[in-house]
C-alpha positions in Angstrom: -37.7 -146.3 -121.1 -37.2 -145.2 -124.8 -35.6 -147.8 -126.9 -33.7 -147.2 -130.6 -33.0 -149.6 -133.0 -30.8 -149.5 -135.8 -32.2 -151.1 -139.0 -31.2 -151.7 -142.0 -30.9 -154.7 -144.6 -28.0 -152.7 -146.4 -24.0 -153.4 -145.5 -22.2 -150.2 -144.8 -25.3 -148.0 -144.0 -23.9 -146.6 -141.3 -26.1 -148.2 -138.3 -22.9 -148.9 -135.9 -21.4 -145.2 -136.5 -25.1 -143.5 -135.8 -25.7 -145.4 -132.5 -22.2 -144.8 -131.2 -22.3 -141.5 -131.5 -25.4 -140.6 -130.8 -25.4 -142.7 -127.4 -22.1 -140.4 -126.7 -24.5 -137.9 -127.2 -26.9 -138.9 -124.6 -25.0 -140.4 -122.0 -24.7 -138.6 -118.5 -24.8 -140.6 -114.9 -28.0 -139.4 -114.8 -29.7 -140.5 -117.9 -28.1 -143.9 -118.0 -28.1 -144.8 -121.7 -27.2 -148.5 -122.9 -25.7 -149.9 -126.1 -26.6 -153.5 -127.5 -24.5 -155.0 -129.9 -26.5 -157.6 -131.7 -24.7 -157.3 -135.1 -22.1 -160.1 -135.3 -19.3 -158.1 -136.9 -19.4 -156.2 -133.3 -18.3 -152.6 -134.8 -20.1 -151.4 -131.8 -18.3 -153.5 -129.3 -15.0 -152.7 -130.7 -15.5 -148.8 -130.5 -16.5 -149.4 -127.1 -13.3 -151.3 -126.0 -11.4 -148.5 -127.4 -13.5 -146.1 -125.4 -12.4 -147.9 -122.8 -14.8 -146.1 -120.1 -17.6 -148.9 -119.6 -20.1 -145.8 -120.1 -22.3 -146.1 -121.4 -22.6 -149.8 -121.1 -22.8 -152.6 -123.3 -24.8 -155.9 -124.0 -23.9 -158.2 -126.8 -27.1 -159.7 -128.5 -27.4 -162.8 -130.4 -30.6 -164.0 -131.1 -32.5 -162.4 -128.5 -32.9 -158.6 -127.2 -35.9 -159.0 -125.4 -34.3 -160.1 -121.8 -31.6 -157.3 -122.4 -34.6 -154.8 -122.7 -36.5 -156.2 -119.7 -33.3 -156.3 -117.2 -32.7 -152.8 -118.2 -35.9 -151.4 -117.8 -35.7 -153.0 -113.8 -32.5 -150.9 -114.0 -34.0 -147.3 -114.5 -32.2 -147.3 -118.0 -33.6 -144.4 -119.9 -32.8 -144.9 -123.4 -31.6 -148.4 -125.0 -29.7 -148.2 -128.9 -29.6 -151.3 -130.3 -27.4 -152.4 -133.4 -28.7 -155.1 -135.7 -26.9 -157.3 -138.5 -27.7 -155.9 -141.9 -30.6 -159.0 -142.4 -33.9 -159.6 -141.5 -33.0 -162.1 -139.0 -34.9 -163.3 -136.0 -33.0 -160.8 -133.8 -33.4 -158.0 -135.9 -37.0 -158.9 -136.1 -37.0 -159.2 -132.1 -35.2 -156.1 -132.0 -38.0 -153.8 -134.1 -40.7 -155.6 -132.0 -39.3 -153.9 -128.8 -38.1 -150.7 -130.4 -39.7 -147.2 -129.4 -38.7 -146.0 -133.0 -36.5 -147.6 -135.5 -34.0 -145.4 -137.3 -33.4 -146.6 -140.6 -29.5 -144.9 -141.9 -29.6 -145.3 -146.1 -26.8 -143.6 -148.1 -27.8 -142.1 -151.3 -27.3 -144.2 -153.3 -29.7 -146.8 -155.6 -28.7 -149.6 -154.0 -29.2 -148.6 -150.6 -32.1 -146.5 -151.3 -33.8 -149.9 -152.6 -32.6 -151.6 -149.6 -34.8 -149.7 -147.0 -37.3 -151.4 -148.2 -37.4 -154.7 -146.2 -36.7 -152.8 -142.8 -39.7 -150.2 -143.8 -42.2 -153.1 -144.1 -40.5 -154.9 -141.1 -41.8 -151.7 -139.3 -45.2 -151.7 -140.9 -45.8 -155.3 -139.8 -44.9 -154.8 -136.6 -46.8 -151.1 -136.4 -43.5 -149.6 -135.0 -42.8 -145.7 -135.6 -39.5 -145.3 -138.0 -37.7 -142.9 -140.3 -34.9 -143.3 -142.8 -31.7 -141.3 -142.3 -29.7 -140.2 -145.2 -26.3 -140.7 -143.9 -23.0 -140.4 -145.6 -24.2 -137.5 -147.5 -22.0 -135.1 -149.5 -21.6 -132.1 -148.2 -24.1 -129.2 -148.8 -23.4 -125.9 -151.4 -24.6 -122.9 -150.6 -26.8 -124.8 -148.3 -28.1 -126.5 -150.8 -28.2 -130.7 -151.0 -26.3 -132.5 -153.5 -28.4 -133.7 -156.6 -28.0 -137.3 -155.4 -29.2 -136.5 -151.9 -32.3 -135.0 -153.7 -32.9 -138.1 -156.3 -32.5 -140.4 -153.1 -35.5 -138.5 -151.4 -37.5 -138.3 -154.1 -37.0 -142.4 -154.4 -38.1 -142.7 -150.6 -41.2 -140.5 -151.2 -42.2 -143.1 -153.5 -42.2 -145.7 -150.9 -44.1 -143.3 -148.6 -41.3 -143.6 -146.1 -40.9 -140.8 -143.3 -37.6 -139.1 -143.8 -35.6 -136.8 -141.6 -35.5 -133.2 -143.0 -31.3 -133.1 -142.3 -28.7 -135.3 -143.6 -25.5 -136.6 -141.9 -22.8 -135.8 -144.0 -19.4 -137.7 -145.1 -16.9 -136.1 -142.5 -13.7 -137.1 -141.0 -14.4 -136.5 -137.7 -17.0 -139.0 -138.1 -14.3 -141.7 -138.4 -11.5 -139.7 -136.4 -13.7 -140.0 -133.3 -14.4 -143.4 -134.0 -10.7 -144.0 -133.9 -10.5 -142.5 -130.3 -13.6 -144.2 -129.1 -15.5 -141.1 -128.7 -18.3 -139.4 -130.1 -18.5 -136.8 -132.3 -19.3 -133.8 -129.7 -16.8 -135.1 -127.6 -14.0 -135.0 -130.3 -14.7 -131.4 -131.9 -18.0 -130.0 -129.9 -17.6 -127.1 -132.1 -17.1 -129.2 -135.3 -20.1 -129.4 -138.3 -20.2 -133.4 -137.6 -21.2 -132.7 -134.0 -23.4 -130.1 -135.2 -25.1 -132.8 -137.2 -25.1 -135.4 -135.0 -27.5 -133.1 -132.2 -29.7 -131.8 -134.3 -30.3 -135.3 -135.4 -30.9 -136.4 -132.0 -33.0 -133.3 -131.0 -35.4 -135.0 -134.0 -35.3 -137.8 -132.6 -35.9 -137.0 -129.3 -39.2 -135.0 -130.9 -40.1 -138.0 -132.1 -40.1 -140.2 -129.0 -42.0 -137.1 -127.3 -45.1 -137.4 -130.2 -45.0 -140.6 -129.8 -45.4 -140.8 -126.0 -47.7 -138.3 -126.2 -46.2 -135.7 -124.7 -46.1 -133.2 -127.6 -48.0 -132.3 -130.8 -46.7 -135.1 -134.0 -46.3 -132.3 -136.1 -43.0 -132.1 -137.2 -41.7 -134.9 -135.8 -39.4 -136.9 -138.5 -41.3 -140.2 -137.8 -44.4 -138.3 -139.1 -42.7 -136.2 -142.2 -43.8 -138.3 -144.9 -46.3 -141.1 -143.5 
C-alpha cells in the first residue's frame, strides 16, 4: 500500500484540489484508492458529497491517521491520499510519519515559498521521501515558465528541496471540475489541466517505484534536487 500525504503549513496551497483530483485520477474498482480528510475545513469532504459516488471512499481524520491506514491496508487498498490542516499539528505530524511520500503543493509566491519550510524539515525528521509542487502557476509562453515560477525555484534550491520538473497551472477547469465533483480528466480528458494533472501523477507514481525499489531513483522528482 502506497500512501500520499498532503503537506503544507501554507493556507490556500492547493493541498485539497491536488488530492481530489489526482485520487480521480487513480481510482478504478480494481485499484481501490482512498481519501482521508483530516483538514478540519473538510474541502475534501465537501467535493466528495458533491461527487456524490462514494468512490473512491472517504475517512475523516482528526487527530489520528494511523488506525485509518492500518484498517485500509487489511482492506487491499492500494494507494491512500491524505489531506492535512495547513499546521504542524499532531495529525499532520502522524500523517508524514505514515506517508510513502509527502507532496508538498507551494504557489509561487514569497510567502508560500517561505512556508515549505516547516513541512520540508517535518519530512527530514521523520526521514520521509517528499517534493514540493508548484501549483497555481501562470501559464507557460512559448513553453517557457513565468519569471516568478523561476525566482520561486531558485528560492527552493536554496533550501535544497526536491522539486518536480512541471508546474500545475492556474486553470478553470481546475475549479469547474471541482464544482461538479469530478476530477480534472473526467471533466475535459483532452483539456491542458488534465494533461497536467497525469503527468504529475506519472512523477509521482516514479517516485513511489524508486522508492520501493523497483526502479532506478534517477529522475524520480523526490530525488531532483536532494
Amino acid at each position: 500500500m502506497n500512501v500520499i500525504v498532503f503537506a503544507s503549513r501554507k493556507g490556500g496551497s492547493g493541498k485539497s484540489t491536488l488530492a481530489a483530483h489526482l485520487a480521480a485520477q487513480v481510482h478504478k474498482p480494481t485499484k481501490p484508492c482512498l481519501l482521508v480528510d483530516a483538514d478540519p475545513q473538510g474541502s475534501l469532504t465537501l467535493w466528495h458529497k458533491l461527487r456524490g459516488t462514494n468512490e473512491p471512499a472517504l475517512k475523516v481524520a482528526n487527530r489520528s491517521v494511523s488506525e485509518i491506514i492500518a484498517t485500509a491496508k487489511r482492506d487491499g487498498v492500494e494507494w491512500v491520499f491524505i489531506d492535512t490542516p495547513p499546521n504542524t499539528s499532531a495529525v499532520v505530524e502522524d500523517a508524514i510519519k505514515n506517508a510513502t511520500m509527502v507532496i508538498i503543493p507551494a504557489r509561487p509566491g514569497v510567502f508560500d515559498v517561505d512556508a515549505v519550510q516547516a513541512t520540508i524539515q517535518s519530512c527530514r525528521a521523520a526521514r520521509k521521501p517528499y517534493a514540493v509542487v508548484i501549483n497555481g502557476a501562470p501559464a507557460r509562453r512559448d513553453e517557457n515558465e513565468s519569471r516568478i515560477v523561476a525566482l520561486a525555484r531558485e528560492a527552493l534550491a536554496k533550501f535544497k528541496a526536491p522539486v518536480w520538473s512541471g508546474q500545475i497551472t492556474n486553470r478553470a477547469d481546475l475549479l469547474l471540475a471541482l464544482g461538479e465533483g469530478e476530477g480534472a480528466r473526467e471533466f475535459s480528458a483532452s483539456g491542458r489541466a488534465a494533461g497536467e494533472i497525469g503527468k504529475l501523477w506519472a512523477a509521482i507514481e516514479r517516485s513511489i517505484k524508486a522508492i520501493r525499489g523497483q526502479t532506478s531513483a534517477n529522475g524520480a522528482m523526490h530525488k531532483q534536487a536532494a
